[in-house]
Biopython code that builds the backbone (N, CA, C, O; Angstrom):
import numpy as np
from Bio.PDB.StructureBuilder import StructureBuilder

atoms = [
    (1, "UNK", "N", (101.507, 68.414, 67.143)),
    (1, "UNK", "CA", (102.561, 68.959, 67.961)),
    (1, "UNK", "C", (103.873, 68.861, 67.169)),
    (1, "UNK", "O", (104.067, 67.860, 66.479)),
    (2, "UNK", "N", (104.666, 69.719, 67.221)),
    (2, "UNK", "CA", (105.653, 69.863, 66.302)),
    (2, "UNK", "C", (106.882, 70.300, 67.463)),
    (2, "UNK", "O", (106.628, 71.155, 68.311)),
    (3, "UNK", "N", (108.018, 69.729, 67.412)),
    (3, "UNK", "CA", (109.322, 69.730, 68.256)),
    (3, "UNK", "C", (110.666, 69.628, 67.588)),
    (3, "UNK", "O", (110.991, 69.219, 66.474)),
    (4, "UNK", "N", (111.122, 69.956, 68.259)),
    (4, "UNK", "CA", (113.288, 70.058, 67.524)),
    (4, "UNK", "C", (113.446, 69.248, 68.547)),
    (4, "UNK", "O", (113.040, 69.473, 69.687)),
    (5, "UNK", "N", (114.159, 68.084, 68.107)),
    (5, "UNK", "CA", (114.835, 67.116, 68.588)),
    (5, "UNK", "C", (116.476, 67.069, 68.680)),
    (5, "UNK", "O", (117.254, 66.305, 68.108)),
    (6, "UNK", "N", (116.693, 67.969, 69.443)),
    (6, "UNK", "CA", (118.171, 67.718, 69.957)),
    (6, "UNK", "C", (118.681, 66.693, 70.315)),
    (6, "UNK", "O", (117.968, 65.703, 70.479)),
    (7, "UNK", "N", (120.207, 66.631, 70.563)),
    (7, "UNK", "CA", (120.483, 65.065, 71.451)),
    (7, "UNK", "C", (119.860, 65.203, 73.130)),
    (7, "UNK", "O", (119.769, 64.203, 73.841)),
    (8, "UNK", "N", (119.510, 66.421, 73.552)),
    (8, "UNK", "CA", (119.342, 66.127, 75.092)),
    (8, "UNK", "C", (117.751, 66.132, 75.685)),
    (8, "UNK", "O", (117.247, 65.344, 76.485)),
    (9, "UNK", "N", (117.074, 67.434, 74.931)),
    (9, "UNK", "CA", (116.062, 67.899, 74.887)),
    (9, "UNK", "C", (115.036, 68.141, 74.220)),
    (9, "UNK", "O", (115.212, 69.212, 73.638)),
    (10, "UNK", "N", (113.689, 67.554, 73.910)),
    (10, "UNK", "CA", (112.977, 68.116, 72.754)),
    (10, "UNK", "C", (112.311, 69.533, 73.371)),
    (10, "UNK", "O", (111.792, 69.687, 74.477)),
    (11, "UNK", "N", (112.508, 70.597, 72.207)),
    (11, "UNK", "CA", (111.670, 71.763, 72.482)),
    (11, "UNK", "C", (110.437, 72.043, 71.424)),
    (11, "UNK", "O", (110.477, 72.304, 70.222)),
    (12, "UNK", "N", (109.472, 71.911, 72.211)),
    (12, "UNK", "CA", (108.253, 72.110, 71.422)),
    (12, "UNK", "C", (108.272, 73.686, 70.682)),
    (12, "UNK", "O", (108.951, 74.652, 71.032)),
    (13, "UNK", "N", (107.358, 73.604, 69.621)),
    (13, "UNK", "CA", (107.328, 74.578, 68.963)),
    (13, "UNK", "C", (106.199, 75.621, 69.202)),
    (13, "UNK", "O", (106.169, 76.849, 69.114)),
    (14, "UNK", "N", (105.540, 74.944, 69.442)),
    (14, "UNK", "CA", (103.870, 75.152, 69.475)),
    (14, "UNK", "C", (103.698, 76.555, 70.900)),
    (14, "UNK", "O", (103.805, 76.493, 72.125)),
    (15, "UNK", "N", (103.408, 77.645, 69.980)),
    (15, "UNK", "CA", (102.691, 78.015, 69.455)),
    (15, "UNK", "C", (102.921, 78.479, 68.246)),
    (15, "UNK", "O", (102.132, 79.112, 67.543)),
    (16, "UNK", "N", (104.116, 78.132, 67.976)),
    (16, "UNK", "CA", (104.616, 79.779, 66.894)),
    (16, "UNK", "C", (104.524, 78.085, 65.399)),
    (16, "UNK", "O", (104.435, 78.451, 64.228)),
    (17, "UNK", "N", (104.546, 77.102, 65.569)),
    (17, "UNK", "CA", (104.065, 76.160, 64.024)),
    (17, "UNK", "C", (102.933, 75.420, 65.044)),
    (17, "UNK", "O", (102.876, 75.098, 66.230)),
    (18, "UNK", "N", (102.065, 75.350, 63.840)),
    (18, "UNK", "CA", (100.637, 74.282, 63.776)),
    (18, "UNK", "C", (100.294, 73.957, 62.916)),
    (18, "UNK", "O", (100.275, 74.494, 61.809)),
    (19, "UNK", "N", (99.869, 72.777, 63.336)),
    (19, "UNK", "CA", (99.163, 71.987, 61.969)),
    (19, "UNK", "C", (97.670, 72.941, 61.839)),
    (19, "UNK", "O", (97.326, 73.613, 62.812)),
    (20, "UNK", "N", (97.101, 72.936, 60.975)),
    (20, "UNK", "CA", (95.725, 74.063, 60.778)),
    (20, "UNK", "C", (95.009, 73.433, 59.647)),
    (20, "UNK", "O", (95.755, 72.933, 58.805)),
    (21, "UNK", "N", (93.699, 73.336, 59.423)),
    (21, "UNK", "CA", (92.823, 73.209, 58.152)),
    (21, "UNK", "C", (93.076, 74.567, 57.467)),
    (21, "UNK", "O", (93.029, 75.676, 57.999)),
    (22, "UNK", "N", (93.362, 74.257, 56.149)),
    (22, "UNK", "CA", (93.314, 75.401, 55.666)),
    (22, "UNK", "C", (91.875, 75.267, 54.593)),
    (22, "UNK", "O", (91.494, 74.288, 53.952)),
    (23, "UNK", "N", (91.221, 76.785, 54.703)),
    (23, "UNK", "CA", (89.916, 75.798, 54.372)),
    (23, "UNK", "C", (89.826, 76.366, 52.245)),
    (23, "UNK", "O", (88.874, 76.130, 51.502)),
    (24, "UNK", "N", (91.485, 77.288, 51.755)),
    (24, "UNK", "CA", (91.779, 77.558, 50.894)),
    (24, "UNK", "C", (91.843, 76.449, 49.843)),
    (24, "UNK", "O", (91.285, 76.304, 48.755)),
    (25, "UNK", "N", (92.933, 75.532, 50.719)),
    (25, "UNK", "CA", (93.246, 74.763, 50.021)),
    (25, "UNK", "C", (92.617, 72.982, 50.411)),
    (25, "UNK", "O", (92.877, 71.845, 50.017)),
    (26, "UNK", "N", (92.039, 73.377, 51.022)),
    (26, "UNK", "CA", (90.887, 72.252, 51.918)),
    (26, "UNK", "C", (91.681, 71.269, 52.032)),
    (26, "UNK", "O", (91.651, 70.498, 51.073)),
    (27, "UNK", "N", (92.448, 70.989, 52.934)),
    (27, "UNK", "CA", (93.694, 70.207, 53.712)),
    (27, "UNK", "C", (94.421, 70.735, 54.662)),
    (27, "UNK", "O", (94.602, 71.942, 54.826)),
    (28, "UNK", "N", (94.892, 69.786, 55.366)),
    (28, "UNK", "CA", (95.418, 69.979, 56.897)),
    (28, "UNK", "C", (97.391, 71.093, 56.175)),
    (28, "UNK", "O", (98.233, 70.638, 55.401)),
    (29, "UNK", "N", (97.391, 71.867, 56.563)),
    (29, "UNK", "CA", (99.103, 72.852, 56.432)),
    (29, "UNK", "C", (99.710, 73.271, 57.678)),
    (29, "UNK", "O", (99.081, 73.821, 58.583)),
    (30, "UNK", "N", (101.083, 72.970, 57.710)),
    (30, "UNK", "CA", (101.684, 73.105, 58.560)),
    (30, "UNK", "C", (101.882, 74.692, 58.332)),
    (30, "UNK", "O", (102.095, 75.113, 57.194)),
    (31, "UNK", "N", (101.819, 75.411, 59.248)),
    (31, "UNK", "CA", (101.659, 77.088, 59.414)),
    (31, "UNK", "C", (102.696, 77.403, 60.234)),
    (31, "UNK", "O", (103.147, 76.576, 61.026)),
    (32, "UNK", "N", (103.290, 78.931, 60.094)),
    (32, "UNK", "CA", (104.055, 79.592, 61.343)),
    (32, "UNK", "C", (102.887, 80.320, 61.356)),
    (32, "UNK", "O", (101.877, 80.454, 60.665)),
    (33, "UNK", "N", (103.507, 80.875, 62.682)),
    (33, "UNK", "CA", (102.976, 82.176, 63.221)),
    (33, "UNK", "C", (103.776, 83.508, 62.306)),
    (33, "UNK", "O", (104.952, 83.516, 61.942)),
    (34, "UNK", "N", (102.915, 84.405, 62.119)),
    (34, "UNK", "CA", (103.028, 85.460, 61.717)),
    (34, "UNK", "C", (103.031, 86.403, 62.337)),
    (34, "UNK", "O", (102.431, 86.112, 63.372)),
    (35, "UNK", "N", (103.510, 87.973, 62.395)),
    (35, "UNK", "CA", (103.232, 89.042, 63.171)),
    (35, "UNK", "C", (101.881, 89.522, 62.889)),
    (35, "UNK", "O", (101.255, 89.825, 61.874)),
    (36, "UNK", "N", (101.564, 89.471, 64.632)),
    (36, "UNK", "CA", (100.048, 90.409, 64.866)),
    (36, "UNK", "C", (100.329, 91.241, 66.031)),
    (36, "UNK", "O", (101.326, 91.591, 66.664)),
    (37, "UNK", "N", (99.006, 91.434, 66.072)),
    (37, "UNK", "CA", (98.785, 92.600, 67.144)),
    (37, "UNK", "C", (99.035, 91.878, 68.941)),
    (37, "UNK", "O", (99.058, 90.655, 69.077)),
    (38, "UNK", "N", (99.183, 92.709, 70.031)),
    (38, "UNK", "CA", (99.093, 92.027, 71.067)),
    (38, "UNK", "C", (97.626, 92.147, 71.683)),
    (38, "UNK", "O", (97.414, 91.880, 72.866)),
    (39, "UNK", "N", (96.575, 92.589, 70.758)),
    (39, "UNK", "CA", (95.307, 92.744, 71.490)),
    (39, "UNK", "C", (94.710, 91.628, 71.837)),
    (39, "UNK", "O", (95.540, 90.744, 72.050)),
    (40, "UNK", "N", (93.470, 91.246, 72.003)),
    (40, "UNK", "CA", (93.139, 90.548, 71.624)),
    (40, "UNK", "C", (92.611, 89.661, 70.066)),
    (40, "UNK", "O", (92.786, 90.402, 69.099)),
    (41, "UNK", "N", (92.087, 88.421, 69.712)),
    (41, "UNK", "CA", (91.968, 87.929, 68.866)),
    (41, "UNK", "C", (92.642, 86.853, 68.043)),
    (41, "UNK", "O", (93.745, 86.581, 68.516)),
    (42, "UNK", "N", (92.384, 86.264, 67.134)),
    (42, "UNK", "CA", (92.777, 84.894, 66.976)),
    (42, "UNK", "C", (94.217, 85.513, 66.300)),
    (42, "UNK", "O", (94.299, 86.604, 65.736)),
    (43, "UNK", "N", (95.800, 84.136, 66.578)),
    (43, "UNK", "CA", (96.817, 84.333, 65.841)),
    (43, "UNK", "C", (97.260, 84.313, 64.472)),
    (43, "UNK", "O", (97.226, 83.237, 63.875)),
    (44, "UNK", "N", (97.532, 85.003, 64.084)),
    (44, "UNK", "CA", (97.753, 84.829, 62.523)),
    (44, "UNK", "C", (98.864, 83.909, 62.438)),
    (44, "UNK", "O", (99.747, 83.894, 63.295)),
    (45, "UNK", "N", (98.848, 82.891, 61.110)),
    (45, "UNK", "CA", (99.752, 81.634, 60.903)),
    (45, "UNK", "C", (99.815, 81.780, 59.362)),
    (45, "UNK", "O", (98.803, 81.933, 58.678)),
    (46, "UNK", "N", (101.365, 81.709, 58.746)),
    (46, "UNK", "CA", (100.939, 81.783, 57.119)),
    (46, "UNK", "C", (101.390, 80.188, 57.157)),
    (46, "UNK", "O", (102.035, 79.673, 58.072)),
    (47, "UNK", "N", (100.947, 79.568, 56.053)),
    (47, "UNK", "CA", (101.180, 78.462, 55.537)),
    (47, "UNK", "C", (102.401, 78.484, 54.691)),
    (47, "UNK", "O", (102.590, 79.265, 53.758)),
    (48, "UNK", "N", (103.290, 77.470, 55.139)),
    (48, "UNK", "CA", (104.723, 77.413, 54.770)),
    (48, "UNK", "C", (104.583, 77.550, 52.984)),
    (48, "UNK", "O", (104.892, 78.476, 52.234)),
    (49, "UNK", "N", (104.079, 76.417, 52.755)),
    (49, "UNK", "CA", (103.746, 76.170, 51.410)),
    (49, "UNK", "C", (103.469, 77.742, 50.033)),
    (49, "UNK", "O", (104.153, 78.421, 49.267)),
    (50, "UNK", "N", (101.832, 77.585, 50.528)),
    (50, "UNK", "CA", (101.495, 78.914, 50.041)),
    (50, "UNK", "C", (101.527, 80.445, 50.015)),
    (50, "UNK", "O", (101.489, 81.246, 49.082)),
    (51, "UNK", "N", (101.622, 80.611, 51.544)),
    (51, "UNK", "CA", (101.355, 81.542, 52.192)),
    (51, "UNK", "C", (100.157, 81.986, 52.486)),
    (51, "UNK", "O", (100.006, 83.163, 52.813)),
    (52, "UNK", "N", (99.291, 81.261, 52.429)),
    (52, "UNK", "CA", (97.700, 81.384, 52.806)),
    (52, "UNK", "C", (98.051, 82.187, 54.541)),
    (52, "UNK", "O", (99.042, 81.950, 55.232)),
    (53, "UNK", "N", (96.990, 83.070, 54.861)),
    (53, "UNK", "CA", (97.246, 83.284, 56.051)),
    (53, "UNK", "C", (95.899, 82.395, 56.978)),
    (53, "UNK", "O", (94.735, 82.490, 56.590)),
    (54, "UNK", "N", (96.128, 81.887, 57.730)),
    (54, "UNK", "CA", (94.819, 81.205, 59.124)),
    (54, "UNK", "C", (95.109, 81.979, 60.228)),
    (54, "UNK", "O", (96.142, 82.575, 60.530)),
    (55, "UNK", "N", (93.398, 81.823, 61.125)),
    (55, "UNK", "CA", (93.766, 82.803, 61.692)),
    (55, "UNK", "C", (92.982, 81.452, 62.859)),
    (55, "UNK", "O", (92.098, 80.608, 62.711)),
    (56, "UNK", "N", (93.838, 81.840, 63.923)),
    (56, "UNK", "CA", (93.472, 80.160, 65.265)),
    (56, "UNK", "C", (93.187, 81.518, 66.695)),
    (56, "UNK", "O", (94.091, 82.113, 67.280)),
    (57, "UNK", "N", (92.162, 81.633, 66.855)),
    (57, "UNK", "CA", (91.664, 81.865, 68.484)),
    (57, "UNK", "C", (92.660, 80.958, 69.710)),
    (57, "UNK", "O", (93.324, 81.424, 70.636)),
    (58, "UNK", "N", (92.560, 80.236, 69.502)),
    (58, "UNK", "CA", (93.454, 79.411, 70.371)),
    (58, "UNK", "C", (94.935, 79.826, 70.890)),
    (58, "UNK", "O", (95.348, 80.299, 71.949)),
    (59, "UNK", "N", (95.594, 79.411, 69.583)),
    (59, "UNK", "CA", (97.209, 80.216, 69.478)),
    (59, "UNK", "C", (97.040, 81.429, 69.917)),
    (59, "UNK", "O", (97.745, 81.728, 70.881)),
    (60, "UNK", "N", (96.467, 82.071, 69.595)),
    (60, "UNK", "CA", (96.228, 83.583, 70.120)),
    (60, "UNK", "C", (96.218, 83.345, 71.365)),
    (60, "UNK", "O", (97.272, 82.888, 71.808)),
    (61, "UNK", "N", (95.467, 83.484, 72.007)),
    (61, "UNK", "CA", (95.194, 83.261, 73.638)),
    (61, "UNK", "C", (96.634, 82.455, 73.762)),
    (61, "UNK", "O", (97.362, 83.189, 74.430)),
    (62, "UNK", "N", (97.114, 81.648, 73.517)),
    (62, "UNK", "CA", (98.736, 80.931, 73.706)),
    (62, "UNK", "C", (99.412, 81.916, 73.989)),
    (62, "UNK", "O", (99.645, 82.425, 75.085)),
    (63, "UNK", "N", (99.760, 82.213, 72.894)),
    (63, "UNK", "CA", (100.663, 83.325, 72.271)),
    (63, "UNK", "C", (100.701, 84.895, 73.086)),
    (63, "UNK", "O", (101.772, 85.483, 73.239)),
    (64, "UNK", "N", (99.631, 85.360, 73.484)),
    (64, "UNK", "CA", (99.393, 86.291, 74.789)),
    (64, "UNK", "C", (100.030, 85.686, 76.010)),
    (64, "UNK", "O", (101.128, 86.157, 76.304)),
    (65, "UNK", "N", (99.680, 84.991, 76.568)),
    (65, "UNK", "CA", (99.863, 83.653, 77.613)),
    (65, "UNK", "C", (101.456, 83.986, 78.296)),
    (65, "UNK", "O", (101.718, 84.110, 79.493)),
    (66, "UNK", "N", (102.580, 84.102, 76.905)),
    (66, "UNK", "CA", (103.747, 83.559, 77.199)),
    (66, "UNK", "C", (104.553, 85.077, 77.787)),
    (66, "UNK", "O", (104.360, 86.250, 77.470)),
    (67, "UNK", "N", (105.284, 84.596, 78.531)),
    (67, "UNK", "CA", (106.283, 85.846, 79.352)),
    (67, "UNK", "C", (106.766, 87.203, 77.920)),
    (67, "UNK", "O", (106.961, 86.667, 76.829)),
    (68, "UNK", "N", (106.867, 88.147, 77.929)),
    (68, "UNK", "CA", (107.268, 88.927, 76.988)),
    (68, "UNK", "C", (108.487, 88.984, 76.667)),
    (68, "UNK", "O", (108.625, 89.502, 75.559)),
    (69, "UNK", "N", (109.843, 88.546, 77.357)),
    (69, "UNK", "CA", (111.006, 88.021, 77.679)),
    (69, "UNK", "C", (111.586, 89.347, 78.133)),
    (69, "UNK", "O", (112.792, 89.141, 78.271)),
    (70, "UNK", "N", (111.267, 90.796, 78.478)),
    (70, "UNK", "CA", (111.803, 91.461, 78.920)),
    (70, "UNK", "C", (112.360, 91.228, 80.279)),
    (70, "UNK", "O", (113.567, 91.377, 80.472)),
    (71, "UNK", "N", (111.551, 90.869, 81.236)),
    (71, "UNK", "CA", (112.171, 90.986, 82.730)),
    (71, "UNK", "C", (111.373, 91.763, 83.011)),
    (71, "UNK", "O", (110.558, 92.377, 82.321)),
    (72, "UNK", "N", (111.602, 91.762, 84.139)),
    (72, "UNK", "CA", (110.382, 92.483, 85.142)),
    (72, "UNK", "C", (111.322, 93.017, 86.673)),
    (72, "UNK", "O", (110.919, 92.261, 87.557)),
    (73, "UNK", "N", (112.089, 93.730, 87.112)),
    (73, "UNK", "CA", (112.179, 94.088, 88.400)),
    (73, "UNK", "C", (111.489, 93.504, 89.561)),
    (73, "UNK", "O", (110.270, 93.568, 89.724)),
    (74, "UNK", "N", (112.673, 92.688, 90.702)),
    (74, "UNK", "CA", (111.585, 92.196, 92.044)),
    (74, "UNK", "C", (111.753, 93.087, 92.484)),
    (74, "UNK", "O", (111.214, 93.357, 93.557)),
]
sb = StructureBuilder()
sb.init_structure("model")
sb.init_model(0)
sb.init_chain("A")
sb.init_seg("    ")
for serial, (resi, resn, name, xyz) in enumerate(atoms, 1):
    if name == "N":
        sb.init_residue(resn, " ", resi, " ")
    sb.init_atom(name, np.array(xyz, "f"), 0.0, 1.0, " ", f" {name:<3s}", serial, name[0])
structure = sb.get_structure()
């Protein structure tokens, strides 16, 4: 789990950084999220370091999950 520690509030990061096996460089890399599609399927994450890309089923389904931030009309 990865967070910004303000003085008032921590805000998690997660979904958009994860820790991930990368199985390139066969060790655990801290990853962003990358641009993908909104279909379905796992999220793409490049590795800060290399830029290896991983791809997490999980985050995906997250990452769908979250409000689109447009608004919506009641």
């Amino acid at each position: 789990m990865f967070c910004l520690l303000p003085a008032d509030t921590p805000v998690l990061l997660s979904p958009f950084v994860a820790s991930l096996f990368c199985p390139q460089c066969r060790q655990m890399e801290v990853c962003h999220a990358a641009p993908a599609g909104k279909d379905t399927g796992p999220a793409h994450l490049k590795r800060f370091g290399r830029g290896h890309t991983l791809h997490s089923p999980e985050l995906g389904d997250e990452i769908r999950a979250l409000p689109d931030g447009r608004g919506t009309a009641l």
